[in-house]
C-alpha positions in Angstrom: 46.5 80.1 124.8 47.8 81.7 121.7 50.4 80.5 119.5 52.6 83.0 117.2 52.5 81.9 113.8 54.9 84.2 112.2 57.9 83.7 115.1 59.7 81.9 113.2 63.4 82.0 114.0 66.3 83.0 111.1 69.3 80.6 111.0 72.5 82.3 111.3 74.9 80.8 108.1 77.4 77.8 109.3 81.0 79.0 109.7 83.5 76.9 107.8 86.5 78.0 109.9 86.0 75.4 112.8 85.7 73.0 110.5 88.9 73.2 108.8 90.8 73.7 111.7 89.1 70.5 113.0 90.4 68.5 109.5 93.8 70.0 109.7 93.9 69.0 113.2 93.0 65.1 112.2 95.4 65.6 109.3 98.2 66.9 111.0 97.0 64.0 113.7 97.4 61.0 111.1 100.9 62.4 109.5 102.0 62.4 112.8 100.9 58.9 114.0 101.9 56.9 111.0 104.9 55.5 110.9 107.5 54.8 108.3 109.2 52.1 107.7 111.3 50.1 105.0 110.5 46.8 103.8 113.2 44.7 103.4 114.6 44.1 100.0 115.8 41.6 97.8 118.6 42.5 95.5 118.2 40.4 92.0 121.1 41.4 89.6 122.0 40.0 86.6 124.4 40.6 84.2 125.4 41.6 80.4 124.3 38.9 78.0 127.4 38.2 77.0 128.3 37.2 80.6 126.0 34.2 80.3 127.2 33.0 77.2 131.1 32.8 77.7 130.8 32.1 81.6 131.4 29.0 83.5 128.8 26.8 83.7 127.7 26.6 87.7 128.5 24.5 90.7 125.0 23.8 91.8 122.2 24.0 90.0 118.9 24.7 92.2 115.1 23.9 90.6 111.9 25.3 92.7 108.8 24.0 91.1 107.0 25.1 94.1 106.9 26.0 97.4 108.1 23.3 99.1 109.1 21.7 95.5 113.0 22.1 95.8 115.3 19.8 93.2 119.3 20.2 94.5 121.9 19.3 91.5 119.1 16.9 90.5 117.8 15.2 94.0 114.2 16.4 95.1 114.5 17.8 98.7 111.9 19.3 100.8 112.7 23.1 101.4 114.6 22.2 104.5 116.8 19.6 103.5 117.7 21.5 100.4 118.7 24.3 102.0 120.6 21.8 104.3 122.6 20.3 101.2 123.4 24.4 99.6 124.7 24.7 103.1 126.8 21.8 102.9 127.9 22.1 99.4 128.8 25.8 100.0 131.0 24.3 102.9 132.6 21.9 100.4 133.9 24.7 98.1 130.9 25.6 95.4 130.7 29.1 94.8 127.6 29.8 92.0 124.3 28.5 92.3 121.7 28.7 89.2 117.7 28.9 90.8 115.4 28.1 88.1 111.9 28.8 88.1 109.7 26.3 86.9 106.0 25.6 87.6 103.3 27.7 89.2 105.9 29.0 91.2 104.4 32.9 92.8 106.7 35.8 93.2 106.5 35.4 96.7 107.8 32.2 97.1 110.7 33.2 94.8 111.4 35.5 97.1 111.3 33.2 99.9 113.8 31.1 97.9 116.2 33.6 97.4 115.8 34.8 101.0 116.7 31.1 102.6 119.4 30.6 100.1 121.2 34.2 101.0 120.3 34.2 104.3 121.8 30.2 104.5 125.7 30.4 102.4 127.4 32.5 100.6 126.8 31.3 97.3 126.7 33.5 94.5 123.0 33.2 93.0 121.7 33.7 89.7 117.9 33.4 88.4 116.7 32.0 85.2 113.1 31.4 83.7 
């Protein structure tokens, strides 16, 4: 039996046009799967200087220390029943609220704050450090 030593078989170059029809197919695949969405937002105004200085002072004054550290006009709450007396004192007739940040208070859980307290009256909110 004899075996051919110079048979040895030439490779034809690799065509690159499959292959980018096969990535523009998996990218026009992926634009058209994701979706896209809004997160919700949380509006924080505040206003001129000047506005603090010569404004009246507030009806309630709201302290969050941390997450569940809530201190109403002075009384420490849990989250719940502070958000339970804003929603009673916004029934009584306050209409500002002061949140101040103290603590190792995270962004989030400012957030969070602000959220409840929109989501629970109608208080007008401002934010201090």
């Amino acid at each position: 039996m004899r075996i051919e030593v110079n048979a040895i078989r030439r490779r034809k170059p690799l065509s690159m046009t499959s292959l980018i029809d096969v990535i523009f197919l998996l990218l026009l695949f992926f634009m058209l799967s994701s979706t896209f969405t809004r997160f919700a937002r949380v509006e924080v105004s505040g206003g001129p200087a000047s506005a603090a200085a010569g404004g009246k002072t507030p009806d309630i004054l709201i302290r969050v220390d941390a997450a569940n550290d809530w201190r109403v006009n002075g009384m420490a709450l849990q989250e719940a029943a502070a958000l339970a007396e804003l929603t009673r004192l916004d029934a009584s007739g306050a209409d500002t609220a002061v949140l101040l940040v103290r603590g190792a208070l995270t962004s989030q859980a400012l957030v969070s704050a602000v959220e409840q307290i929109r989501k629970n009256t109608t208080l007008t909110l401002s934010i201090a450090r």
